[in-house]
C-alpha positions as CSV (number, residue, x, y, z in Angstrom):
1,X,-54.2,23.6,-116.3
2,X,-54.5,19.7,-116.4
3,X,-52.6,17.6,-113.9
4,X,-50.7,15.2,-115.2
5,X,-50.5,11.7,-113.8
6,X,-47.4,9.8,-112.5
7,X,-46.3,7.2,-114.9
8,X,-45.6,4.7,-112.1
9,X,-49.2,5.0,-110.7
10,X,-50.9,4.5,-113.6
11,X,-48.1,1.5,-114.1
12,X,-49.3,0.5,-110.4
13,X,-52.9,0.9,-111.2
14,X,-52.8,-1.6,-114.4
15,X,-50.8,-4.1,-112.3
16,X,-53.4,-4.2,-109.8
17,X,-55.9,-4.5,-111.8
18,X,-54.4,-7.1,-114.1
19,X,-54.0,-9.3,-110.7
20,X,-57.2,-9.0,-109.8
21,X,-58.7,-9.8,-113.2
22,X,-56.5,-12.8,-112.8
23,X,-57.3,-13.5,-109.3
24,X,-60.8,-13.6,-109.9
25,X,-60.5,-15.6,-112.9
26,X,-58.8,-18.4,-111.4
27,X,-61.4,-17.8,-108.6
28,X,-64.7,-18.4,-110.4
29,X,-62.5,-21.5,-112.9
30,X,-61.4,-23.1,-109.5
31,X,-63.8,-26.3,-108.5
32,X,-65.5,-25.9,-104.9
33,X,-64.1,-28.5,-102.5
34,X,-65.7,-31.7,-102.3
35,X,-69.0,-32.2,-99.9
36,X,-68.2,-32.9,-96.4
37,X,-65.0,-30.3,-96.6
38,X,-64.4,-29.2,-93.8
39,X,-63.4,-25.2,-93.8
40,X,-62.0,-23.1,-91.1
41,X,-62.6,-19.6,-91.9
42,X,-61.1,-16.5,-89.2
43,X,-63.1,-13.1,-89.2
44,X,-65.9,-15.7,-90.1
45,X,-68.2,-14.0,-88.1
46,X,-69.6,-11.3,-90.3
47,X,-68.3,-9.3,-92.9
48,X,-66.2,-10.8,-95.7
49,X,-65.9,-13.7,-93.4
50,X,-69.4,-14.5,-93.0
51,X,-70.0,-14.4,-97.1
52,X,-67.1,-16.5,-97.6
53,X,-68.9,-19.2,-95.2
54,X,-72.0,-18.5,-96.7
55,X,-70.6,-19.5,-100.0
56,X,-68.4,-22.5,-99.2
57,X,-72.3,-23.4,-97.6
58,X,-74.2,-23.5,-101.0
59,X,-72.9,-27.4,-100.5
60,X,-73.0,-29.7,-97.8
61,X,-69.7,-28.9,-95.5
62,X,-68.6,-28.8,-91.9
63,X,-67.2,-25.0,-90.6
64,X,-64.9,-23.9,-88.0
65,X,-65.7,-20.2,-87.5
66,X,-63.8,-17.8,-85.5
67,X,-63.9,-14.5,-84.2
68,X,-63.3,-12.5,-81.1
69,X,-66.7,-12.5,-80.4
70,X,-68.6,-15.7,-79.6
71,X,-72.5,-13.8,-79.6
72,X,-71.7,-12.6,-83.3
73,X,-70.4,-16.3,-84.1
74,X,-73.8,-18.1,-82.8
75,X,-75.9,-15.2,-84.7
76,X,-73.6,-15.8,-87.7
77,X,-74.2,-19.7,-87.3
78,X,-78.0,-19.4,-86.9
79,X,-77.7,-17.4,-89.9
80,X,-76.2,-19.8,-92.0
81,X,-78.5,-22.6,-90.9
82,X,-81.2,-20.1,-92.0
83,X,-79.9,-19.7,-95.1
84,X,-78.7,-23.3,-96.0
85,X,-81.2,-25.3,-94.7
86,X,-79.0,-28.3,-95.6
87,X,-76.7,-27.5,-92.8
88,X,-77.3,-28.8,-89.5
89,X,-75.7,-27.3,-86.4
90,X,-73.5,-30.2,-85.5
91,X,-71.9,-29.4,-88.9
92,X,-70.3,-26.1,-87.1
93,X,-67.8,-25.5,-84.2
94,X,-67.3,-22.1,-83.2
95,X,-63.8,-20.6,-81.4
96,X,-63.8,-17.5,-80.0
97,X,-59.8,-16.6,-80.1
98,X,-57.9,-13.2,-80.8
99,X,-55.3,-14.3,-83.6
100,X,-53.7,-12.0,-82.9
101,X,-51.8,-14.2,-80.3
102,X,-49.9,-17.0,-81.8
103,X,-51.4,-19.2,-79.0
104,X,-54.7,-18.4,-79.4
105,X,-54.0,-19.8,-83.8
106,X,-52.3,-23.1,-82.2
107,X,-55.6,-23.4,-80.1
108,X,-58.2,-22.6,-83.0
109,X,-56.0,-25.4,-84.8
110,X,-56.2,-28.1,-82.5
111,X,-59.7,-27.3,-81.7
112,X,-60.5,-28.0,-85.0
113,X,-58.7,-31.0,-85.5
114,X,-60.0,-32.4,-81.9
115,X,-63.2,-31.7,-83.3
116,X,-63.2,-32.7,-87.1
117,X,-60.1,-34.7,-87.6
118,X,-58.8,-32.6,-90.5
119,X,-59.2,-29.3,-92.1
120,X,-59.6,-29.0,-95.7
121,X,-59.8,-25.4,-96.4
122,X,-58.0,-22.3,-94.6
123,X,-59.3,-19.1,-95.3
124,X,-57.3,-16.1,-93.3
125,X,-59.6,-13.5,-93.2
126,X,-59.2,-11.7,-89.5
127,X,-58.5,-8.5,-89.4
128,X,-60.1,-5.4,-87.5
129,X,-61.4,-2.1,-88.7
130,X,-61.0,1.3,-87.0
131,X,-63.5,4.5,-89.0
132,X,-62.5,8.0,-88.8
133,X,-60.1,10.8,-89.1
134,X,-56.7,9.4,-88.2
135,X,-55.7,12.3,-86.0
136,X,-58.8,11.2,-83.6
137,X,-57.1,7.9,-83.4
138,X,-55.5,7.4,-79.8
139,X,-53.4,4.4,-80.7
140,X,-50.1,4.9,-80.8
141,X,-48.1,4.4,-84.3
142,X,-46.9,1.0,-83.8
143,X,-50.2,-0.4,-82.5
144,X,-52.3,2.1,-85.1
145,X,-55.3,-0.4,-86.7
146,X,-53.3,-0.7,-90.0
147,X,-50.3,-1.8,-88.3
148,X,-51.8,-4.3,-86.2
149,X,-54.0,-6.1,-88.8
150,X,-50.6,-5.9,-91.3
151,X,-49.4,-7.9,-88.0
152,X,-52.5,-10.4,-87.7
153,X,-52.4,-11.2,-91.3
154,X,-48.7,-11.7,-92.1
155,X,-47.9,-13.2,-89.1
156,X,-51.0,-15.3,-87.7
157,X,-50.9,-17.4,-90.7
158,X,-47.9,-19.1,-89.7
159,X,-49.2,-20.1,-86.2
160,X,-52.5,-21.4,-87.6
161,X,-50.9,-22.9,-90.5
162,X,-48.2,-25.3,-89.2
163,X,-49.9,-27.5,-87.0
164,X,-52.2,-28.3,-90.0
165,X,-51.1,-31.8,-91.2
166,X,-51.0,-32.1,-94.8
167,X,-53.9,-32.9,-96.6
168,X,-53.9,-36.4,-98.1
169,X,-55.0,-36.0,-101.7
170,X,-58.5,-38.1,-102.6
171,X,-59.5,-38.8,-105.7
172,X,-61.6,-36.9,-107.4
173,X,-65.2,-38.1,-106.3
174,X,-64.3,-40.0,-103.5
175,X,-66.1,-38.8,-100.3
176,X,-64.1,-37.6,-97.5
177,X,-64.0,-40.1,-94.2
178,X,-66.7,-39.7,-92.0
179,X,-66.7,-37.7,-89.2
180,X,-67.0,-38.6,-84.9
């Protein structure tokens, strides 16, 4: 006998998959920052992180990374400097900071402003992973993986956004002010 499947899922499904087709439309239309940007990008250590860097990096840019761990965010650096040998490495600043404290974004902020003057792009992307069955997990249900990176996400953005100044449009082609 053939299961059938629940309206609303499939419903749910096409959403999803509308957005993304969308999101990724808009994505690959959108024009890369100008050179010089500079980009702060959390979980920028590896992952998702690291390739977003990598990408912003196909053109000349300054990078804030962050990450919990400061080794993975000099091999993560030396990487990209590998990689883009356009780079050099006064054109990164690395913050080791759990964002999951809201002092900890207000510090990654101003740390980036002390050191750059302005940041140009934000890209949230910290978040943690836990692998395997979820009865061998010992957190407990509020602080279970899920429910704390739902918690970084949502609410770190906030701390790490607002002491951003506004960015002060340019015109297109005009470079951005040079850097200290």
């Amino acid at each position: 006998m053939a299961r059938s499947l629940n309206p609303f899922f499939l419903a749910g499904l096409g959403a999803g998959a509308a957005a993304a087709a969308i999101a990724a439309t808009r994505a690959l239309r959108s024009s890369p920052p100008p050179e010089g940007s500079v980009i702060l990008v959390t979980g920028g250590s590896r992952g998702l992180g690291y390739a977003i860097a990598s990408r912003f990096a196909q053109r000349p840019a300054r990078f804030v990374l962050a990450s919990r761990d400061r080794l993975e965010l000099a091999t993560a650096q030396d990487s990209l400097l590998e990689e883009h040998p356009h780079l050099r490495p006064e054109d990164f600043y690395l913050v080791d900071a759990n964002l999951a404290e809201p002092a900890e974004c207000k510090r990654l902020v101003h740390e980036a402003l002390d050191r750059f003057g302005r940041i140009d792009v934000l890209v949230n992307n910290a978040g943690i992973i836990e692998v395997g069955p979820a009865e061998l997990t010992t957190s407990k249900p509020s602080t279970a993986p899920w429910a704390f990176t739902s918690t970084l996400r949502f609410t770190s953005s906030g701390p790490r956004s607002r002491p951003c100044p506004r960015r002060s449009p340019r015109p297109a082609g005009t470079p951005p002010p040079p850097s200290s």
